[in-house]
matplotlib code that plots the C-alpha trace (Angstrom):
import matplotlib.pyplot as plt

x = [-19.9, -18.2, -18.5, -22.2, -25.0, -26.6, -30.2, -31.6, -33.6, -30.3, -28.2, -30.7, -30.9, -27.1, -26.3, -28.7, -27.0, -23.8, -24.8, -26.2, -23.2, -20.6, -20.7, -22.2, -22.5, -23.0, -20.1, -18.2, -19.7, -18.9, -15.1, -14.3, -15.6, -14.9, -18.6, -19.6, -22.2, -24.3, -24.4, -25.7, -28.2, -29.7, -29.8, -31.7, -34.1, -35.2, -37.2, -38.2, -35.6, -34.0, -31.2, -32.4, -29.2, -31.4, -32.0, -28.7, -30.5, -32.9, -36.0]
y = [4.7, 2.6, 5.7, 5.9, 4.1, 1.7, 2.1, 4.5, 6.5, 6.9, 7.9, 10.1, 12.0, 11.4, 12.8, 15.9, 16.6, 16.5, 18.9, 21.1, 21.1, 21.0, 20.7, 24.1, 21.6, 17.8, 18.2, 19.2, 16.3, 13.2, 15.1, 15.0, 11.7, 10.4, 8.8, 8.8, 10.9, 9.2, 6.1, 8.2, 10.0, 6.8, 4.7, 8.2, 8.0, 4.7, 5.5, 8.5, 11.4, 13.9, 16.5, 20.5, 22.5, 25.4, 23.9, 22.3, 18.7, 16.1, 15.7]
z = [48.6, 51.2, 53.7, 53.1, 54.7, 52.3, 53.5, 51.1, 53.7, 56.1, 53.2, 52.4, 56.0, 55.7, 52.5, 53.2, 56.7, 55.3, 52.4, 55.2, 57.7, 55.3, 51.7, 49.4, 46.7, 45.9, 43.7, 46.1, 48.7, 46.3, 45.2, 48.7, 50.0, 46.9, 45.7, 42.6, 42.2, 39.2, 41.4, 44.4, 43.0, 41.1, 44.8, 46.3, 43.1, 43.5, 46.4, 44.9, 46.3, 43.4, 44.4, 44.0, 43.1, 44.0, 47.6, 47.7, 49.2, 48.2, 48.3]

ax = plt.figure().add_subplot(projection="3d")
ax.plot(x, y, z, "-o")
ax.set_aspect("equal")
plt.show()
C-alpha cells in the first residue's frame, strides 16, 4: 500500500476516485497497483467505510 495515502479518510477519497476514473472493480484496482486488498479494506473499515460491489466504492 506503499502508493496509497495512509490517512484513512484520503485513501478513502483516493481509493474511491481511482475506482471512479479508472478501475470497474476493486479487484482490478489492488491487481494493478498491486495492494492487497484484505489489508485495504480492513484500514477503510476501521473508520467505518465498507466497499459496495453494487456501487463499485465505499462508503
Amino acid at each position: 500500500m506503499e502508493k496509497l495515502p495512509q490517512d484513512p479518510y484520503i485513501l478513502f477519497s483516493a481509493v474511491n476516485m481511482l475506482l471512479r476514473d479508472n478501475y470497474k472493480s476493486l479487484d482490478e484496482l489492488c491487481d494493478d497497483m498491486n495492494v492487497d486488498r484484505a489489508e485495504l479494506e480492513n484500514n477503510l473499515s476501521k473508520v467505518g467505510f465498507e466497499y459496495s460491489e453494487e456501487n463499485n466504492k465505499f462508503w
